[in-house]
N, C-alpha and C positions, 0 to 999 in steps of 0.2 A: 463468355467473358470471365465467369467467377471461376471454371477450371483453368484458364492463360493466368490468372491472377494467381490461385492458388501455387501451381507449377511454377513458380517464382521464389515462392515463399522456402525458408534456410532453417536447418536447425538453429536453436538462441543459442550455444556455444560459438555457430560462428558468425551469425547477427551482430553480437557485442561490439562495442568499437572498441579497436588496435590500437591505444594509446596510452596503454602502460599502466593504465589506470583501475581498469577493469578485472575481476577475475569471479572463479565459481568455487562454490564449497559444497561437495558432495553431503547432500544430507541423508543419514540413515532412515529410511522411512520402511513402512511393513510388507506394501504393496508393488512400487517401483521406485526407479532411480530418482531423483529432484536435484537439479542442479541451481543452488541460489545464488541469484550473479548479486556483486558488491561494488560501489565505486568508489574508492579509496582513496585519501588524502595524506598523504603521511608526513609525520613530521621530522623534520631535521634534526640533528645532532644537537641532544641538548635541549628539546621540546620543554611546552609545560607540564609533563607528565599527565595530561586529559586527552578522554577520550571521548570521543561522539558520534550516535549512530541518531541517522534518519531515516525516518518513514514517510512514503510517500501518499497522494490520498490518491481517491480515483480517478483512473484516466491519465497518471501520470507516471513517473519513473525515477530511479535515482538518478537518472539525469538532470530531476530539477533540480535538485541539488548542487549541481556543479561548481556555477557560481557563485553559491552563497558559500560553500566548502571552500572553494579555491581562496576566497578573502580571507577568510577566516584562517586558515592555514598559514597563509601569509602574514596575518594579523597577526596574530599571537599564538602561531606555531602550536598546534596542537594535533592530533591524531583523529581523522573523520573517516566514518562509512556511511555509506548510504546505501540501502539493500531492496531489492525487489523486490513485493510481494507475489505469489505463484499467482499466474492472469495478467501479470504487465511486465511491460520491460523485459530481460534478458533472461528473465527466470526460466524454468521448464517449467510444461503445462502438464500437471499429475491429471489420470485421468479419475480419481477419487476426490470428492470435492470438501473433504475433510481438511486438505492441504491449504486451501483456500483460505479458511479462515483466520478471523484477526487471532483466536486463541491459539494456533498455530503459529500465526506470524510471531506473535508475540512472546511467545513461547520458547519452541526448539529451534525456529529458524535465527530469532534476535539473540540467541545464549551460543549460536555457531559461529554467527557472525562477530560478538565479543566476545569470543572465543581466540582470534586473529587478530585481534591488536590490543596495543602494551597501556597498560590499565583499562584494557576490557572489561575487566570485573569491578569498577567502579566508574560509572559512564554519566554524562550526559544525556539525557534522549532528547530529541526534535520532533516533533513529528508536524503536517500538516492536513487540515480537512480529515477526510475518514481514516488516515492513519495514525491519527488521535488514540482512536481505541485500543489498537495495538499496541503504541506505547503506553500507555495507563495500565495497562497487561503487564506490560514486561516491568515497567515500575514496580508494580505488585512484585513479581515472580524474584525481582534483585534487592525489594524490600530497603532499608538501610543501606545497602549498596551503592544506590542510584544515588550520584550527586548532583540530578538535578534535573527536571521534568521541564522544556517549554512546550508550548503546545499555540500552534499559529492557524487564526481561522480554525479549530477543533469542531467536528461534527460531533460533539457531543451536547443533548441537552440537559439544563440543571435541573434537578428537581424541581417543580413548580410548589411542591410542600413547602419550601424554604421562604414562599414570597410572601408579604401580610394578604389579610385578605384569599388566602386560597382555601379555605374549608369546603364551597362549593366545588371548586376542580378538584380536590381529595377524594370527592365521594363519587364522582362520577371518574375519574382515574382510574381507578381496576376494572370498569366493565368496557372503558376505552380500549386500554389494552388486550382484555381478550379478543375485543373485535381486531382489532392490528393485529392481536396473536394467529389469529383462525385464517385471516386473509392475506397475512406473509405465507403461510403454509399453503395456499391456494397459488399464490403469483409463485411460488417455488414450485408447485407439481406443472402449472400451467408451462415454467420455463423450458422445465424439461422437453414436455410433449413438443413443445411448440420449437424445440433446438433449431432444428432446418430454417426455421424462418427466422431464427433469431441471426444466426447465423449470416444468411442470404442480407437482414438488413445490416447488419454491421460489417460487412465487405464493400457495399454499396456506399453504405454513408462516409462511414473511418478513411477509406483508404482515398478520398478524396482532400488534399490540400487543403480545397478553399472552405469544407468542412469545419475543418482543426481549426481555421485562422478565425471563424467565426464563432467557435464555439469559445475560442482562449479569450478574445475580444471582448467577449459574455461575463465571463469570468474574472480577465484580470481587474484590481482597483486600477489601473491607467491601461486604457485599450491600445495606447498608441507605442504602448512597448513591445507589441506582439510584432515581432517582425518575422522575416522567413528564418534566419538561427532557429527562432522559438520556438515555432513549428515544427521545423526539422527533426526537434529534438525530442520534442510530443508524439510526433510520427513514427519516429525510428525503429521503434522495437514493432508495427507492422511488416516487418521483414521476417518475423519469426513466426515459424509453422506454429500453425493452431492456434494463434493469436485469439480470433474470435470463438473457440471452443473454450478459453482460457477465461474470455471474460465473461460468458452466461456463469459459467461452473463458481466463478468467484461470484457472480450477484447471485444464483442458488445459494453457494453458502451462509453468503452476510443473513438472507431472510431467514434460513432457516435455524442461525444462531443467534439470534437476539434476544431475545431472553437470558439463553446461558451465559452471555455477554455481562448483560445488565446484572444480570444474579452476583457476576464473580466482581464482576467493579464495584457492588455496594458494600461487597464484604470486605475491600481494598477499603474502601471508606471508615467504615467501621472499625 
């Protein structure tokens, strides 16, 4: 069953949907090719000279964006991308898991991608759930640039320093994290060894419908907007080879970058 399934499965070049919408931006990398797919919004003659890119969180695509892009574009005409992170959607699957990461994402993939539309270099960012972090990155990286940071459901937690009342969790905080430190670093080697089975259950589970439809139900605040569109559109980028190699390599990376994450957001802060 898992080879007829596999033998199915398309390069993301030609996975992508054919609606004019879609495209890829060869990114220079050290190792192999990476092809970052974008969904583009553009705007008409005359726009408001803004620009806006989004990031999607996990398990999703710049296909959630669609709808909210397409309003907005019509709203008040302005210039939207929405970009895949490498492990979802239309993107290439590098097989270096350095690619993976939000400091990547956030990085050379978000500076390529506004790079291709007009006031790129002074942007909005969106981001939703975990690709919170990525934009907080790239905010850093455009510094003064960025016109403007939202951030919806963000998987980021605040400092618990900031709360009254927290001297007790202060002091017990840094021997917390090293214990999270040591056992991210454990669930990262365990991934690896364990790929095949990681693999075998994310073919079985993912590539089932009724999966998606229950897990989005879970998720969204109104369950009863999940219809088959929504699905379809959650599902889609299963048509791309390596799909499931794509997404252990991106949950290897987030664990074993957290820290340097944290590190480089504080000093944003600062």
């Amino acid at each position: 069953r898992v080879a007829a399934y596999r033998a199915t499965l398309v390069d993301p070049l030609l996975a992508a949907p054919n609606d004019g919408r879609s495209s890829f931006v060869a990114l220079p990398t050290a190792h192999e090719p990476l092809h970052l797919h974008l969904r583009t919004f553009s705007s008409r003659g005359g726009g408001a000279g803004t620009a806006v890119l989004g990031f999607h969180g996990i398990g999703a695509s710049a296909l959630s964006f669609d709808a909210l892009f397409a309003h907005l574009n019509r709203a008040v005409n302005v210039d939207l991308c929405a970009l895949d992170r490498p492990g979802f959607g239309f993107t290439s699957r590098p097989n270096h898991i350095q690619y993976y990461s939000s400091q990547f994402l956030g990085g050379p993939a978000a500076m390529s991608a506004l790079s291709g539309l007009p006031c790129g270099d002074a942007p909005i960012l969106v981001a939703h759930s975990y690709g919170s972090i990525a934009a907080v990155l790239c905010a850093g990286h455009l510094a003064a640039r960025c016109r403007g940071l939202v951030l919806i459901a963000p998987a980021i937690v605040a400092d618990p320093g900031v709360r009254q009342g927290a001297a007790l969790w202060a002091l017990a905080l840094p021997i917390l994290v090293a214990l999270l430190a040591q056992l991210r670093r454990v669930l990262a080697a365990a991934l690896r060894l364990l790929a095949p089975v990681v693999s075998l259950l994310c073919i079985l589970l993912l590539s089932d419908a009724r999966a998606w439809r229950l897990m989005l139900a879970a998720a969204f605040f109104e369950p009863r907007s999940v219809d088959q569109d929504l699905v379809t559109r959650y599902k889609q980028p299963e048509r791309c080879r390596d799909w499931d190699h794509g997404l252990f390599r991106f949950a290897r990376a987030a664990l074993l970058e957290h820290e340097q994450v944290l590190d480089q957001m504080d000093r944003l802060v600062q």
